[in-house]
C-alpha positions, 0 to 999 in steps of 0.5 A: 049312597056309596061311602068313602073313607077319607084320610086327612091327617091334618084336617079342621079346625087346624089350618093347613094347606093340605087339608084344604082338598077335602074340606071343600070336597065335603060339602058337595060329596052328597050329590055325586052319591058319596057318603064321606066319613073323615080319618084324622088326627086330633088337633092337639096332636098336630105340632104347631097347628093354627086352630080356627074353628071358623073352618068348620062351619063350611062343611056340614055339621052332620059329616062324621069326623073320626079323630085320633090322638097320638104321642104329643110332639112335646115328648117327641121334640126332645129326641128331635121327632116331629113327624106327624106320621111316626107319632100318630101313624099307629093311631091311625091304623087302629082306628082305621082297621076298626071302622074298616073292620066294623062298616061298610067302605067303597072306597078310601081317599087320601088327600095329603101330604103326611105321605106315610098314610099312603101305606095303609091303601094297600094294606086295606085293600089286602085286608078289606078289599076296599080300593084306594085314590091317592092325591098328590099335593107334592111330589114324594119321590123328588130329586128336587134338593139335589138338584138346586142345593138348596137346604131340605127340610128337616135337615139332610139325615132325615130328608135323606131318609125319608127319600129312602123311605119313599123309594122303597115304600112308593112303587107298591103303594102307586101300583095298586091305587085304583086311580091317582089325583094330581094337584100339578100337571107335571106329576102324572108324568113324572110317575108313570117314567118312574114306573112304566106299567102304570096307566096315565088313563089312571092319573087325573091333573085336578088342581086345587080350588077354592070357595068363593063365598070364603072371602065373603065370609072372611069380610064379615070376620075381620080380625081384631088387629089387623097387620095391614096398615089403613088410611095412611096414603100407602098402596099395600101389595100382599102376599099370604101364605109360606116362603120356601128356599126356592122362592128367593129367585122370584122374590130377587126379580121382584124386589129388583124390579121395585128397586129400579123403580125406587131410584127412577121415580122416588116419591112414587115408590114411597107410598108402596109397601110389600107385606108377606104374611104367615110365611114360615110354618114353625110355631113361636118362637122358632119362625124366621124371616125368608122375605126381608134378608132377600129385600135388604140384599136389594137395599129396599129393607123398609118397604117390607113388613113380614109377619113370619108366623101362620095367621088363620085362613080366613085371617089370610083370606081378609087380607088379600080383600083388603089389599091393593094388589096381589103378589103370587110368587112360585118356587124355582120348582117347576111343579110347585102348585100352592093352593092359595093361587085360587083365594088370589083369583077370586078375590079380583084385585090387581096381581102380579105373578112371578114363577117358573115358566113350567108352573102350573100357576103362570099358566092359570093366571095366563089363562085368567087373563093376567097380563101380570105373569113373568116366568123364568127358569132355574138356568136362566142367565144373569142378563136375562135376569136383568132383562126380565126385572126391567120387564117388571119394572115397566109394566107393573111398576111404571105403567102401575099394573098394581092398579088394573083391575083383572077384566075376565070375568068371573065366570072363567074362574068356574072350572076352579071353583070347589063344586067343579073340582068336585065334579072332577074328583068324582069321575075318578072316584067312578074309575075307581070303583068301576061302576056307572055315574050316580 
């Protein structure tokens, strides 16, 4: 049995999205040989973290999860840090050093967002000799904000320097992994023009996947109040998940569409409600709407419920079981990749997607058979834009879309499944460690 280090820094009981990745790696690492051990960072340690214990009992119980604490973001906030990576950064070496030092690793595996653990790949590689996979959920290097002008996270001094920080720490880390896993087709690419030496044999595209008995197992733990409204005639249509900046393009198609829908068949329109749920990251009380500003600049204000702040996943996930229909709405980013298109596919309800014509997404719901699937682009123009809402509008809203249930079977979702995607992985664990299939 070959062993694997794996560092995810937000990792069960807190519900992140990137944390996801490993945990449905775990319980299939064992029949591809690969002993995992997991590197994380202590729950109270991570800044308005979700906890849900509920998490960990779909992983076995018998994998070791070593936990770090580092400097609570209470003493940090005051001084405006809130960085995972500054705090418990240093936590995360020593305990990596010691159990690097102490046992016997094949190979580490990062699969996160938090990208400064990125830096210890070579600094074990140099120290242990043992290689590393990197796993890209988001691009590190982007030149996304400057491009769109929308507003960067954390405010543009620090967003400016963390891009600083990326362009000079990103080119050593990339050149010494001995493969790369990307959740987007369109990151593999876009390293190797960054950097012309690195081999695209070594960037595998592995998107994210998901669990089908999650729902299941989400069904049989409704929460104890739930925030979709029951037994009142409505038709509720449900998206889960963060609202970035960059979607207020696919929500604005969207909520034009309804609008035209609105004034063309009133009572209709009446009976439909749009609720979006978890869709700001900020703890209470600092969590602010991203949908309803959008909604009211198109005058259908009262349609919309948001729930601002994260719920648990498995909250999330009984939502989009008991949901008329599905809303899957991307960024103005064409490489955005949201982990929560999988949930969406297996739960087999009625769905609409709206992203861009390069996403990842638009193209699985299209190959799943969506007829649903609207895609446009940053420089689309305004009578486009127009054209594309009245597209919308008749084929989901009069002709009832959100009311035709998907017709492929299940059995095209495989390749998306957690078993598969372990499999996929696996074969790059293999490349990097240069010996034959177990």
């Amino acid at each position: 049995m070959r062993r694997v280090l794996i560092v995810s820094p937000h990792f069960a009981p807190a519900n992140t999205a990137d944390m996801q990745r490993v945990r449905l790696l775990l319980p299939w690492l064992r029949q591809y040989s690969w002993e995992p051990t997991v590197l994380a960072v202590a729950p109270e340690s991570i800044e308005g973290a979700v906890l849900e214990p509920l998490l960990e009992k779909t992983y076995p119980a018998d994998i070791r999860v070593v936990r770090v604490r580092g400097i609570s973001p209470k003493l940090t906030r005051r001084f405006g840090i809130g960085s995972l990576w500054l705090r418990c950064g240093r936590a995360l070496i020593k305990a990596g050093d010691k159990l690097l030092r102490k046992e016997a690793f094949d190979l580490v595996f990062f699969s996160t967002t938090v990208f400064g653990s990125f830096s210890l790949g070579p600094r074990w590689l140099k120290k242990f000799g043992v290689p590393y996979v990197l796993d890209y959920h988001d691009p590190w290097v982007t030149d996304y904000y400057q491009a769109t002008g929308n507003a960067p996270p954390g405010g543009k001094l620090k967003y400016a320097f963390s891009q600083w920080q990326a362009r000079r720490l990103e080119p050593h880390i990339v050149a010494n992994a001995a493969a790369i896993i990307s959740v987007s087709n369109l990151y593999g690419p876009s390293l190797c023009a960054r950097y012309p030496r690195l081999q695209p044999s070594n960037i595998h595209h592995i998107p994210f996947g998901a669990e089908p008995g999650d729902i299941e197992l989400a069904k049989a733990n409704p929460p104890k109040r739930s925030l979709l409204p029951q037994g009142e005639g409505l038709i509720n249509l449900v998206y889960t998940g963060r609202v970035v900046e960059g979607m207020q393009y696919s929500l604005t198609l969207l909520f034009q569409a309804f609008s035209l829908y609105k004034k063309s068949h009133p009572q209709e329109a009446e009976k439909i409600r749009f609720h979006f749920i978890g869709t700001d990251y900020s703890p209470p009380p600092l969590g602010r709407n991203w949908v309803i500003p959008v909604a009211e600049r198109e005058n259908i204000g009262q349609y919309i419920t948001e729930h601002c702040y994260r719920v648990p996943y498995f909250e999330a996930l009984y939502y989009l079981s008991q949901a008329d229909a599905l809303m899957i709405l991307g960024s103005d980013e064409p490489s955005y990749s949201a982990s929560k298109i999988f949930p969406y596919l297996f739960a087999q309800k009625p769905l609409i997607t709206v992203a861009h014509q390069d996403s990842i997404m638009l193209q699985i719901t299209k190959e799943q058979g969506i007829v649903s699937s609207y895609g446009f682009t940053l420089f689309t123009r305004k009578e486009e834009r127009g054209n594309l809402a009245e597209i919308i509008y008749n084929e989901w809203f009069i002709k009832k879309g959100y009311q035709q249930y998907p017709t492929k079977s299940q059995e095209r979702l495989k390749p998306y499944c957690a078993s598969d995607m372990t499999s996929r992985i696996n074969a790059a664990f293999e490349q990097a460690v240069h010996t034959p299939e177990a």
